[in-house]
C-alpha positions as CSV (number, residue, x, y, z in Angstrom):
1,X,45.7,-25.6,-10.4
2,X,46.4,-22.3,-11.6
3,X,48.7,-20.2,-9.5
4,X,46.9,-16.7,-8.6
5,X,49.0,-13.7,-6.7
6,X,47.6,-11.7,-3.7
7,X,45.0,-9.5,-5.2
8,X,43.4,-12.5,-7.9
9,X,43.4,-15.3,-5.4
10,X,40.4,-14.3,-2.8
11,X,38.2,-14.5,-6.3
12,X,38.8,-18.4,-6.8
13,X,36.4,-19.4,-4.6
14,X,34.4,-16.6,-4.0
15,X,30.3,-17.1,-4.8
16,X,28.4,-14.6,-6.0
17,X,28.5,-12.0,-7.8
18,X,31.6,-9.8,-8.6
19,X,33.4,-7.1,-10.5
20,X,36.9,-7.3,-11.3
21,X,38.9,-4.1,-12.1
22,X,41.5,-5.5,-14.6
23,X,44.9,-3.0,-14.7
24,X,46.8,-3.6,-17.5
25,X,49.0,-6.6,-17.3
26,X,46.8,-7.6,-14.4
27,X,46.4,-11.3,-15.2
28,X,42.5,-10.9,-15.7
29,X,42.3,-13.6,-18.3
30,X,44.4,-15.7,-15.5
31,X,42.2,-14.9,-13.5
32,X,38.8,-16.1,-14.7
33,X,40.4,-19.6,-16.0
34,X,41.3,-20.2,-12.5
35,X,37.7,-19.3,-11.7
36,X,36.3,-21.7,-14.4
37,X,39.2,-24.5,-14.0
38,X,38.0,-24.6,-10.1
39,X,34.0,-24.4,-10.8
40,X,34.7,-27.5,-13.5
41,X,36.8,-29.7,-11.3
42,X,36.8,-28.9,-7.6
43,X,33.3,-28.0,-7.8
44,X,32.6,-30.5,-10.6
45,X,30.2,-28.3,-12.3
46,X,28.8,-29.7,-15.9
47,X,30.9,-27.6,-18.6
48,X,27.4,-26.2,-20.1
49,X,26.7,-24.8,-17.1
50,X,29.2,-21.7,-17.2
51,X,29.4,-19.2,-20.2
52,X,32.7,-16.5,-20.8
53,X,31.0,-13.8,-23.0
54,X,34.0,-11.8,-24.6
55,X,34.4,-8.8,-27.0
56,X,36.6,-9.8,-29.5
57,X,37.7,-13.3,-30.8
58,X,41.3,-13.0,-29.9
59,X,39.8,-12.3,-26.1
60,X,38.1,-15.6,-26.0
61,X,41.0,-17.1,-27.9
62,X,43.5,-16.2,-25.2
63,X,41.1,-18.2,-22.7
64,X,40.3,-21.4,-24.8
65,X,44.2,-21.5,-25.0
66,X,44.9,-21.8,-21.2
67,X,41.7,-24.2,-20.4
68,X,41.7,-27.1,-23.2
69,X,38.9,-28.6,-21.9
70,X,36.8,-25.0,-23.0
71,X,35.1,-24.8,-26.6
72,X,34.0,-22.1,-28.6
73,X,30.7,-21.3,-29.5
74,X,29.7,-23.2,-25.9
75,X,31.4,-22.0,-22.9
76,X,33.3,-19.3,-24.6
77,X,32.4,-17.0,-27.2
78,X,32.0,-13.6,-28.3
79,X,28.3,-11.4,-27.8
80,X,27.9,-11.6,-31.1
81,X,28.7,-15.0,-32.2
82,X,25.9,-15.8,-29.2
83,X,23.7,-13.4,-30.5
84,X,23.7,-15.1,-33.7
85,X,23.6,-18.9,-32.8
86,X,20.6,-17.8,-31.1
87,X,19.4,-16.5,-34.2
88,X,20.1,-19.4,-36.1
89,X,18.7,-22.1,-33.8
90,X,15.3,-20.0,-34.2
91,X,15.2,-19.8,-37.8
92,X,17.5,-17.2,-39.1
93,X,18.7,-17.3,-42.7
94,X,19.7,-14.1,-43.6
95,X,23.5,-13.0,-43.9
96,X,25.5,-10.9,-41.6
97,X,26.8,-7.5,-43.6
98,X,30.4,-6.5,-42.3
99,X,33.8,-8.5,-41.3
100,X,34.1,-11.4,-39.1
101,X,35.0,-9.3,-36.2
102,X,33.0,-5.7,-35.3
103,X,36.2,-4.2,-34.2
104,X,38.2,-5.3,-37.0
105,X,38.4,-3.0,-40.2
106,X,35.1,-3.8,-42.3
107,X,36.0,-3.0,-46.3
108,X,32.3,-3.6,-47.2
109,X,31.2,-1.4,-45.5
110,X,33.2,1.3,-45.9
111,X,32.5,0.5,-49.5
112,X,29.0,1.1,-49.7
113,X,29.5,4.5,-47.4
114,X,31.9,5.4,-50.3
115,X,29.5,4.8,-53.0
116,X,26.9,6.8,-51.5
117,X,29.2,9.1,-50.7
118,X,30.5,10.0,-54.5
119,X,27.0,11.3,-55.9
120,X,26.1,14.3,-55.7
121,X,24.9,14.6,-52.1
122,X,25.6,17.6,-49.2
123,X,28.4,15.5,-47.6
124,X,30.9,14.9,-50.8
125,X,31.3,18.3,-50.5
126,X,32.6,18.6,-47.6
127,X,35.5,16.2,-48.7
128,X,37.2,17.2,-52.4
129,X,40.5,15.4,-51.0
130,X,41.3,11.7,-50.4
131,X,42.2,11.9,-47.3
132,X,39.3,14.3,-46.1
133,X,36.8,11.3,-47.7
134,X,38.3,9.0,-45.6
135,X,37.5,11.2,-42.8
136,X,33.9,11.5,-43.8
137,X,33.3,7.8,-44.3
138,X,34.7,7.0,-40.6
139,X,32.9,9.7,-39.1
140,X,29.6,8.5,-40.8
141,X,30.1,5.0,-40.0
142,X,31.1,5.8,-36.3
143,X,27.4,7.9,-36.1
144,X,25.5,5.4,-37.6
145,X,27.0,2.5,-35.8
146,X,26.4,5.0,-32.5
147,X,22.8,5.9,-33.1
148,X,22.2,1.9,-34.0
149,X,23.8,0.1,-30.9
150,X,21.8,3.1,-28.6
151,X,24.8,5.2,-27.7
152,X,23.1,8.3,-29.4
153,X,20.0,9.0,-29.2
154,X,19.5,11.3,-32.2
155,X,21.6,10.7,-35.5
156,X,22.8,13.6,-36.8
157,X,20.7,15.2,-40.0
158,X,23.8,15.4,-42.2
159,X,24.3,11.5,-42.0
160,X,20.6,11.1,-42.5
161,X,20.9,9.9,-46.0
162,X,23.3,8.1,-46.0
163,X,21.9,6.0,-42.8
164,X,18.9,5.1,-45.1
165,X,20.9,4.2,-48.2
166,X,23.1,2.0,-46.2
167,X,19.7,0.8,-44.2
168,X,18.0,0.2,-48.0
169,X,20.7,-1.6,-48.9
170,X,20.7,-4.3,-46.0
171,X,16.7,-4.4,-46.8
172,X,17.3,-5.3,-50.9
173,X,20.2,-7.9,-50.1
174,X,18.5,-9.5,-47.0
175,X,21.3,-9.3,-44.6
176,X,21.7,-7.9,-40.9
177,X,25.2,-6.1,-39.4
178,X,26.2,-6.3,-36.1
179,X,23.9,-4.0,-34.3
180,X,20.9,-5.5,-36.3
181,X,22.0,-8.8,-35.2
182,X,22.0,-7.5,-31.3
183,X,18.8,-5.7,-31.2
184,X,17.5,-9.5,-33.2
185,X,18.7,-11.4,-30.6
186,X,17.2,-9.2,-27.4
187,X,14.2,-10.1,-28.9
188,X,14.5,-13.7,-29.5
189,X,15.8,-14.3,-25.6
190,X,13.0,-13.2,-24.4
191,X,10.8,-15.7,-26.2
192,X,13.3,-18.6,-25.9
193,X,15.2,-17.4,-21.9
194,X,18.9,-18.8,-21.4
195,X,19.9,-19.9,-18.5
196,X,23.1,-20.6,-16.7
197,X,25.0,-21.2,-13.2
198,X,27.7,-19.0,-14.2
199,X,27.5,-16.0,-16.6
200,X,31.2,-14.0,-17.5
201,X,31.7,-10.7,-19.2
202,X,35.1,-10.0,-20.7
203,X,36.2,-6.1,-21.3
204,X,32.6,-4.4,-20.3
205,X,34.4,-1.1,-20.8
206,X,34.0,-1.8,-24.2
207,X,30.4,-3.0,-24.9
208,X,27.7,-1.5,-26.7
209,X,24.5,-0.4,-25.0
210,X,22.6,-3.5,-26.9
211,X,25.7,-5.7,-26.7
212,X,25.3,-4.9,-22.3
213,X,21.0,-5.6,-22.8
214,X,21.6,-8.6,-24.4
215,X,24.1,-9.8,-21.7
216,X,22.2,-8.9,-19.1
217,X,18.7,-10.7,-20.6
218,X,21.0,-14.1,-20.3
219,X,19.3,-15.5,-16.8
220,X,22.2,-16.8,-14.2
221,X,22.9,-17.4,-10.8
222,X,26.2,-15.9,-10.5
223,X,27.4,-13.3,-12.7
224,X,31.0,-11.6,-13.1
225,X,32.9,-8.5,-15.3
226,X,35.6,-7.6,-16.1
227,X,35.7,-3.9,-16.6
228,X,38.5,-1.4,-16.5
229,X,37.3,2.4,-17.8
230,X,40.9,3.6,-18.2
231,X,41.1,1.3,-21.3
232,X,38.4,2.2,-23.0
233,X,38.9,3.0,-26.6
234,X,36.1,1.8,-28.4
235,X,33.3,4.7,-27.7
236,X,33.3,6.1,-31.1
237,X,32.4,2.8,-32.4
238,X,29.3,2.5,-29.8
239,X,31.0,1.5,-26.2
240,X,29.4,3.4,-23.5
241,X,30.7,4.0,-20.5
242,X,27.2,3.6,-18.7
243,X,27.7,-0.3,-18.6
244,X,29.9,0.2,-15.4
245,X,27.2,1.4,-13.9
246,X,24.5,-0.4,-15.2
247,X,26.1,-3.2,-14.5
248,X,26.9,-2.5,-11.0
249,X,23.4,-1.2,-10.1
250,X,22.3,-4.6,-12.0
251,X,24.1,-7.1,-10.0
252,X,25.2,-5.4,-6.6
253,X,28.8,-7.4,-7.3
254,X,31.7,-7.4,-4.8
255,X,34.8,-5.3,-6.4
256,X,38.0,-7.1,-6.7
257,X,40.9,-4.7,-7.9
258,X,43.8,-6.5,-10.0
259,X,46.9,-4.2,-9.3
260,X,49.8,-6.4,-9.6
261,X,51.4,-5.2,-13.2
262,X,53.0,-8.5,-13.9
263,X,54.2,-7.0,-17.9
264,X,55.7,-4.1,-17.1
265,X,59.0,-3.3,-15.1
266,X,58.6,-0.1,-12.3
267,X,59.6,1.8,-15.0
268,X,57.0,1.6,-17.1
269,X,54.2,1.6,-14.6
270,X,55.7,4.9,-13.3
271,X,54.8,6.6,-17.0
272,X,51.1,4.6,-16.6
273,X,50.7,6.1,-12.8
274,X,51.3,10.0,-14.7
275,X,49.1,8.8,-16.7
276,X,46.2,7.5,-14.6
277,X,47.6,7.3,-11.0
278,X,45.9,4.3,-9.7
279,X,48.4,2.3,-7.4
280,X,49.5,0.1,-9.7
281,X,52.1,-2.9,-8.4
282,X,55.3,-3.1,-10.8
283,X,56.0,-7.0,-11.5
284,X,57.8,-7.0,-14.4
285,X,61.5,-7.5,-14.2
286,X,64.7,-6.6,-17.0
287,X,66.4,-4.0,-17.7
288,X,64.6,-0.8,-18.8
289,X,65.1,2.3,-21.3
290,X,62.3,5.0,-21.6
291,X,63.0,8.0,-24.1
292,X,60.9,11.1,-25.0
293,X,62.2,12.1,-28.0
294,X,61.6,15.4,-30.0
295,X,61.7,14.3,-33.8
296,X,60.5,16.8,-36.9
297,X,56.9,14.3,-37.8
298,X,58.3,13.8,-41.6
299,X,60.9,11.9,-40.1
300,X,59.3,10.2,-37.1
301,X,58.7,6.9,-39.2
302,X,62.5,6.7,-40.4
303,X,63.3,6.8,-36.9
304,X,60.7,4.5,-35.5
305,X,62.4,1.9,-38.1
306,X,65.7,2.2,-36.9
307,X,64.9,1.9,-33.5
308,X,62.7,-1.0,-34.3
309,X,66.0,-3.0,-36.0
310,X,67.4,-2.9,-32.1
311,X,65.0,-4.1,-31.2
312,X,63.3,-7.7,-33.0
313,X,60.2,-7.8,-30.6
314,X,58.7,-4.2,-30.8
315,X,55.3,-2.5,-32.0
316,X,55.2,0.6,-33.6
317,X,52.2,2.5,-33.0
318,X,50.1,5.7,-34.1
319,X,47.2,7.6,-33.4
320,X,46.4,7.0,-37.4
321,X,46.8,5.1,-40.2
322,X,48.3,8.2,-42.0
323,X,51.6,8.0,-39.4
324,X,52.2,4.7,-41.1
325,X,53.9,4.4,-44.7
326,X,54.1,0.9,-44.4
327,X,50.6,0.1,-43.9
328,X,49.5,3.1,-46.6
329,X,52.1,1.8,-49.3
330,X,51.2,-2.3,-48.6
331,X,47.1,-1.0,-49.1
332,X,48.1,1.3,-52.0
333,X,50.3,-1.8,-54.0
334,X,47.0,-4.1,-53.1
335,X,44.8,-2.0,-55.1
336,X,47.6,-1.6,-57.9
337,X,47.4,-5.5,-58.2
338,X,50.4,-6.9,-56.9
339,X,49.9,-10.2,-54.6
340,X,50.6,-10.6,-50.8
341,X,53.8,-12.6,-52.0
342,X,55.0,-9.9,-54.6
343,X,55.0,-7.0,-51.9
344,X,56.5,-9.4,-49.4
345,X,59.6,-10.7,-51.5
346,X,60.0,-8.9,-54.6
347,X,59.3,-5.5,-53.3
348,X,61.8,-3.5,-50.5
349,X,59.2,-3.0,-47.4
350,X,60.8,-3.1,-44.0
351,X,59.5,-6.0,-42.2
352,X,58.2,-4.0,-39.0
353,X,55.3,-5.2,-36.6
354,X,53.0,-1.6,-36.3
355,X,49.3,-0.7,-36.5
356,X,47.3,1.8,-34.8
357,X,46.5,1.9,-30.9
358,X,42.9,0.7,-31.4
359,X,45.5,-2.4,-33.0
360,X,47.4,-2.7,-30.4
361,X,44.6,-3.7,-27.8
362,X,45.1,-6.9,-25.9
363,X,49.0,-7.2,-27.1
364,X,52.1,-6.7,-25.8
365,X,56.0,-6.4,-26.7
366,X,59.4,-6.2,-25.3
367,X,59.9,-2.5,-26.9
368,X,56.9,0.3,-27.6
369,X,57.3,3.2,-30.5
370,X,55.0,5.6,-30.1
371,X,55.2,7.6,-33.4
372,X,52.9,10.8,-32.7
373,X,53.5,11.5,-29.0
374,X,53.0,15.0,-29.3
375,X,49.8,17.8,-29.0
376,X,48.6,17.4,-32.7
377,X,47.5,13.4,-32.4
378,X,47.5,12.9,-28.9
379,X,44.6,14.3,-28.1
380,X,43.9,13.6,-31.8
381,X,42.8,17.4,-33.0
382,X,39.7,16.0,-34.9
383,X,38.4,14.2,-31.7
384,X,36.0,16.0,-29.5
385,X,36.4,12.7,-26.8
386,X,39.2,14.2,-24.3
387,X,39.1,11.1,-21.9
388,X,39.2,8.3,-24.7
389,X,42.2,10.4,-25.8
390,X,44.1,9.8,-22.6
391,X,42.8,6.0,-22.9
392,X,44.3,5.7,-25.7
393,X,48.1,7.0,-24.3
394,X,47.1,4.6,-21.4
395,X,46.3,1.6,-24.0
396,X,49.9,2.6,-25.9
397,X,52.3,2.8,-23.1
398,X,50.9,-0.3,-21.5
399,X,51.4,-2.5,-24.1
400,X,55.5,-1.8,-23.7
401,X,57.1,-4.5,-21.1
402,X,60.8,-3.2,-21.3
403,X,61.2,-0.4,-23.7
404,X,59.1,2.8,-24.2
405,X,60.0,5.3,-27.1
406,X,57.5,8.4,-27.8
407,X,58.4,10.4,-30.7
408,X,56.7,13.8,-30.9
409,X,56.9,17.5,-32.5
410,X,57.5,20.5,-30.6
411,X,54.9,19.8,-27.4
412,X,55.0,16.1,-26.2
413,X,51.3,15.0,-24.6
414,X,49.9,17.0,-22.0
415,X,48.5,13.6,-20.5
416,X,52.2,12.7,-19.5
417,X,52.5,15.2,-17.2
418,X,55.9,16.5,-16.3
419,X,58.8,14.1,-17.6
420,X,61.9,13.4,-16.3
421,X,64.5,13.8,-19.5
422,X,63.6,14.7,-23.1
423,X,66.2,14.0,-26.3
424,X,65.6,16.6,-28.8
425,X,66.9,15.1,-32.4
């Protein structure tokens, strides 16, 4: 069976309904495949008879890979790859508008945004730059994606046109996105009702209002989730924070907090607890090196990559894209025509693992970069969402096991509090 520590074994055989506060490195995904391993043999329940619901595909990956006996699409799978089965058993045909994954960057459309977004309308004007467009286009999709999935109630006027272009547009070419396929599938469970024995929840923290309803219309004896609010990053993209409660006013669950930190050493838990104190327990062992360093930003990258050759199994990560040369010059040679191949081997890019924080979530690395530690991206000075700011430092540091590096300007966060020993460059 699958060994559980202090604070995740009393949840084995527990029956009913529960809530499990998952700290980072808490062993949550542990956790609920020693819940389903002992419901399946111990308890011998049929496999059909329990359901993991997660956010992301890589979530329900990580648990198909430590229960073999678990398929996708049947006892685990993401909300919306339930949402549409359900579709499709009842007759659906259309096409789903958007990437594979709702998280994941979506090229089509951010393409169609852009199209509407080059006539002559009020909002081009507000973006005679490159850079400013991109801006726009996020901020556009972001609203529309939040009035869709019910985290605003009102859209605001200036996206009103573009909301019915891109709405026209999924009319003409009969197809559905994500939040269509939700608010589809709400309404097809209530004429054809699921039921189950056992209902899980993966990351509530960062579900949709309709991804929650639709959950929540799935009839079960016994239902669990997994919610922690400190890593919740996804609210401009629809998450809402109300879930936590919902879900606790829903189901009247017993709380079971995961504290035992089993990634990082003490030393980086003691940067997460200025951070968030929360009483995390330090499990992680190895030796450790933490460094606030104070680095002009034009040359935060170049030093990012030389810390990053110590270091073979590192992330480098940013508040934005823009921090990134990598990332811009790989997407800028892509739209000049070279191949995957030619940037890789005929073209000098340094081979470095990086992305953004939203990236970063659900991974993890011997050494952490931080490029952007400072005032000016963290809190990010175009976002009016202070808390999801301070998730996303959270998110960051948490992903380091040994090594933490933040790289900033002048003022390092305010959401680190005081710190022991800056290295001014």
């Amino acid at each position: 069976m699958i060994k559980l520590d202090n604070f995740q074994e009393p949840t084995r055989e527990y029956e009913g309904n529960a809530i499990l506060i998952g700290c980072p490195g808490g062993g949550k995904t542990r956790t609920v495949a020693a819940k389903m391993e002992y419901l399946f043999e111990p308890k011998q329940l049929p496999l059909d008879d329990a359901k993991m619901l997660t956010f992301s595909r890589s979530a329900a990956n990580e648990l198909l890979n430590r229960l073999s006996c678990l398929t996708y699409g049947k006892q685990v799978s993401t909300i919306h790859k339930f949402g549409l089965d359900l579709l499709r058993q009842n007759g659906f045909n259309g096409k789903v508008f958007g990437s594979k994954e709702p998280d994941a960057p979506d090229a089509d459309r951010i393409k169609l945004i852009y199209e509407f977004l080059l006539t002559d309308t009020p909002l081009f004007r507000y973006g005679s730059i490159h850079k400013e467009l991109n801006y726009i286009v996020n901020d556009c999709l972001g609203a529309i994606d939040r009035y869709k999935s019910g985290k605003d109630e009102k859209l605001p006027e200036a996206y009103r046109p573009a909301y019915e272009y891109y709405q026209d547009y999924l009319r003409k070419t009969n197809q559905i996105d994500f939040n269509d396929m939700l608010t589809l599938s709400i309404n097809e469970i209530e004429k054809h009702p699921v039921h189950l024995k056992w209902l899980f929840l993966d990351e509530g923290h960062d579900t949709s209002m309709l991804q929650y309803e639709l959950f929540r219309r799935i009839d079960a004896d016994f239902v669990w989730a997994i919610f922690d609010p400190h890593q919740m990053i996804y609210r401009w993209n629809g998450a809402d924070e109300r879930n936590y409660t919902r879900f606790r006013e829903d189901y009247s669950p017993k709380e079971f907090q995961l504290l035992n930190n089993w990634r990082s050493t003490p030393e980086i838990v003691s940067v997460l607890e200025k951070i968030y104190p929360r009483g995390l327990v330090p499990k992680g062992e190895g030796e450790s090196r933490i460094e606030f360093i104070e680095v002009e930003e034009e040359s935060q990258y170049s030093y990012a990559l030389q810390l990053a050759t110590e270091y073979p199994d590192h992330e480098i990560l940013a508040r934005t894209n823009y921090q990134l040369p990598t990332a811009m010059l790989k997407k800028a040679l892509k739209k000049r025509g070279f191949s995957k191949s030619e940037i890789e081997k005929d073209i000098f890019i340094p081979k470095v693992n990086e992305g953004t924080i939203h990236w970063s979530k659900g991974t993890q690395a011997h050494t952490v970069i931080l490029v952007g530690g400072g005032d000016r991206y963290i809190p990010f000075y175009r976002s009016r969402d202070y808390v999801e700011e301070k998730n996303l430092l959270y998110v960051a540091c948490s992903r380091a096991k040994n090594n933490l590096f933040v790289l900033y300007e002048e003022r390092l966060s305010e959401f680190f509090g005081q710190v022991e020993e800056v290295i001014h460059v």
